[in-house]
N, C-alpha and C positions, 0 to 999 in steps of 0.2 A: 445667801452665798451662791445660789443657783440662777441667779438674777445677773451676778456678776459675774458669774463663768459664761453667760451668754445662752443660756438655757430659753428657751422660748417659754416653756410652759412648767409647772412645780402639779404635783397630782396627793392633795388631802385626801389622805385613805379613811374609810367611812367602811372598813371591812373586817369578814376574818377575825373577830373579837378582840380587834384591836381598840384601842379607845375613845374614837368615834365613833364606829360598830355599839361599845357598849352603853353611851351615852345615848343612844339612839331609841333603845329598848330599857331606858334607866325610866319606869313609869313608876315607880316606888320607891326612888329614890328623892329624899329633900332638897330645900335648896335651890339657887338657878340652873339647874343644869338638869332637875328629872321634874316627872309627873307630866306636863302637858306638853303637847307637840312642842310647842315656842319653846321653851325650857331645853326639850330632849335635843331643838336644833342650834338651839345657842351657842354652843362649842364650834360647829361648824359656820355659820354667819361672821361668828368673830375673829376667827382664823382668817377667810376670805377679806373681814373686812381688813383684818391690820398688812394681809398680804397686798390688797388693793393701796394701802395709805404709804408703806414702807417700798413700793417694786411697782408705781406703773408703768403699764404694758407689759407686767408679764402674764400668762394666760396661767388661767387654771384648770384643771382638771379634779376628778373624784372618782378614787374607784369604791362602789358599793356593794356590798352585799344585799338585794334586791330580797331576799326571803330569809329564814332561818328555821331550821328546825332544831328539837330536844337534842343533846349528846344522842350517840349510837353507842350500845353499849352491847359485843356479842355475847350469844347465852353462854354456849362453851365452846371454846375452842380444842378441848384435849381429844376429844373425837373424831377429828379430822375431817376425812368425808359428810361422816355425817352428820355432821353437823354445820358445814362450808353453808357461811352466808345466813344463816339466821341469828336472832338478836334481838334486839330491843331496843329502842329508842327511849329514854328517862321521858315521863307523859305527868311531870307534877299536875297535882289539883286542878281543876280548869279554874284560870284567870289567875296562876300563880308563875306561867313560864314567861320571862320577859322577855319574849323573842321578836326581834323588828320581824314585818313582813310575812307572819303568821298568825294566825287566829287564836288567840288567846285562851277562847274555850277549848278549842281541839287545835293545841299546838303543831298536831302533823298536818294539817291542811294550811295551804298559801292563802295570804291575806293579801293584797298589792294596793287594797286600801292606802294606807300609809305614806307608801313606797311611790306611788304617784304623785302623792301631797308634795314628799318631801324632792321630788322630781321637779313638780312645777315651781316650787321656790328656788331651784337650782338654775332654772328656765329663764324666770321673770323676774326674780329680784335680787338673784346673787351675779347674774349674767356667766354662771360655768360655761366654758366652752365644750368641754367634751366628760361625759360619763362612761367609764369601764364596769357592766356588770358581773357581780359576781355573784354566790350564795354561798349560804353556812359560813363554815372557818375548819381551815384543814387542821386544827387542835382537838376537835369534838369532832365531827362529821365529815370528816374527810371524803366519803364518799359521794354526798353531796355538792362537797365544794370542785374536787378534781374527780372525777370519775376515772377509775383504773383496773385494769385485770390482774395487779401484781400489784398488794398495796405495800408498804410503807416498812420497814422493820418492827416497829411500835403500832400498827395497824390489825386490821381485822382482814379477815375476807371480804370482798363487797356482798351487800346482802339482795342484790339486786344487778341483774345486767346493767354494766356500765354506761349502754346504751341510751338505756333508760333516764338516768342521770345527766347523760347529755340532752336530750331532748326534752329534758323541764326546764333546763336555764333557758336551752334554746326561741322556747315557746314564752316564759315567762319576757325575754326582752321584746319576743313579739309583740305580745300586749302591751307591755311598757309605751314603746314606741308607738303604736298606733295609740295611749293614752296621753301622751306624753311629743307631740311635734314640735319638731323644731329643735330640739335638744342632741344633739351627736350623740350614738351610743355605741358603745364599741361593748360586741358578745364572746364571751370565752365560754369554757367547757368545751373545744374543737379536736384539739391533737389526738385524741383518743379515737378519731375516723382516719387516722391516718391514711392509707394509698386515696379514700374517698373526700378528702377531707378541703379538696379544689373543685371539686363537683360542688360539695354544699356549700361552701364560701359563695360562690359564683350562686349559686338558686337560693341564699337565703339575703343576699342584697340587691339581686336582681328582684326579686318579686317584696322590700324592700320592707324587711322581717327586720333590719339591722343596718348601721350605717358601714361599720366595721368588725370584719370578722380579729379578737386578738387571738393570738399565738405566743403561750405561754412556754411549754415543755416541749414546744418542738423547736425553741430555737436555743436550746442546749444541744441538744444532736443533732440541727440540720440547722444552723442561723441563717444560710443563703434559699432555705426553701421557696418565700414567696421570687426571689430571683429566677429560681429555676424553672417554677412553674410559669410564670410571665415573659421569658425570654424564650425558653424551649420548651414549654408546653409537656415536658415530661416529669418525671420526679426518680431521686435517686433513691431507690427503695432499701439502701442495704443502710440510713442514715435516718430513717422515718421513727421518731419518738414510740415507741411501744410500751410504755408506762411501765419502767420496770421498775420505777419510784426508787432509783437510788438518789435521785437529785433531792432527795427528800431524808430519804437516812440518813445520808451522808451529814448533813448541818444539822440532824436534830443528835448525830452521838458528834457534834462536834468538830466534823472535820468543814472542808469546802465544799460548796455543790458543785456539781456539774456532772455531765451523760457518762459516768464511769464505762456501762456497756458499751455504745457507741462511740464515744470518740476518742481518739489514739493519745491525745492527750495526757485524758483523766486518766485513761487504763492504765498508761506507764506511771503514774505517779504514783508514792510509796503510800498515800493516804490508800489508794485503790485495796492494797494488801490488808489494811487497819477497815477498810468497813468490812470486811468480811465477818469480823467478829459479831458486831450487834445482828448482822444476817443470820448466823448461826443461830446465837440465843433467843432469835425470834423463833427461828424452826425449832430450837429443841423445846421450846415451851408452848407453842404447837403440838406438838407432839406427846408430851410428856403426860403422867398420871397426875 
């Protein structure tokens, strides 16, 4: 269908515990589709190839989750302060978390073992044109996946400056890339450096950490941002993504997303009044005994 709208290019998601994401890490699962690499990547081969048999010249793409860690799972939230940010990550028995892109033994350390393999068959024998990385899946580990100061309705506090969060994807597509040449790799985890966030674009492809910087949540509240910054060199700061994760409440009690805080839009629209609710019940079960 996307062939025929004139689409250039269609992007097999391989993320986010979606089900290539799962297949990926299905190492105990029977059958063609788990147990050994070939198996775990068959799903994706045969999509590419029926897409290649069914749509030549259309270009593909894959966005992946490069790592993965256990759910996060916080200790208590009813204490508020004191308790903001600690937790636990679920750490089953070593060699029982199926998680791509992490070390099996010690599921909280990065493995890219894998994650390079299944890069270079993207490379050399599926011919991808271009890879979006990502990590985790905002279902379980949100923090991981989007790093934010203001998480989610259904969310946790971050347990960890979000900073930090951004500078493992950051670093992880580093290595990727310098493992991995010749493969276009386009790095998210950025909105979150918002006013700085043209500064690192410009020095992590300049010194050439990445082919492309993406921009996920800032282009609900600011879609003309790379405009602004390549025509006028400045940025409009009253429209810069500040992760107040409603773009994320919002679809998960069910309404539409979009930057309810910023943009005049969403704010007038009568869903705006209806997410207020899940916000509450988030606060008062934060708060509550």
């Amino acid at each position: 269908m996307a062939w025929r709208l004139g689409f250039q290019f269609v992007d097999v998601k391989h993320c986010h515990g979606y089900l290539g994401h799962e297949l990926l890490s299905a190492y105990d699962r029977g059958g063609d589709f788990g147990g050994s690499f070939e198996n775990r990547t068959r799903f994706l081969r045969e999509i590419v190839a029926g897409i290649r048999a069914q749509c030549p010249g259309l270009m593909i793409g894959v966005r992946l989750s490069a790592f993965d860690t256990p759910p996060y799972v916080p200790s208590d939230l009813a204490a508020a302060e004191e308790t903001r940010g600690k937790g636990i990550s679920r750490s089953p028995p070593p060699g029982q978390y199926p998680g791509f892109g992490c070390d099996r033994g010690d599921p909280l350390r990065i493995d890219l073992s894998e994650t390079v393999r299944l890069l270079q068959l993207m490379r050399d024998e599926l011919a991808i044109e271009l890879v979006n990385l990502s990590a985790g899946s905002p279902y379980y580990n949100p923090h991981i996946q989007r790093p934010a100061l203001f998480p989610p309705s259904d969310g946790y506090p971050p347990p960890e400056d979000p900073l930090l969060g951004c500078a493992r994807q950051i670093e992880v597509v580093r290595q990727l890339r310098r493992s991995v040449p010749g493969l276009p790799m386009v790095g998210t985890a950025y909105s979150y450096f918002q006013e700085y966030l043209p500064h690192l674009a410009q020095a992590v492809v300049r010194e050439g950490w990445v082919d492309f910087v993406g921009i996920g949540r800032m282009a609900l509240s600011y879609p003309d941002f790379p405009a602004h910054v390549l025509q006028n060199g400045q940025l409009d700061h009253r429209r810069l993504c500040r992760t107040f994760s409603d773009c994320t409440t919002a679809p998960r009690a069910g309404l539409v997303s979009g930057c309810y805080p910023l943009d005049p839009f969403y704010r007038n629209r009568p869903e705006h009044r209806q997410l207020k609710e899940p916000k509450a019940r988030s606060t008062r079960a934060d708060f509550s005994d």
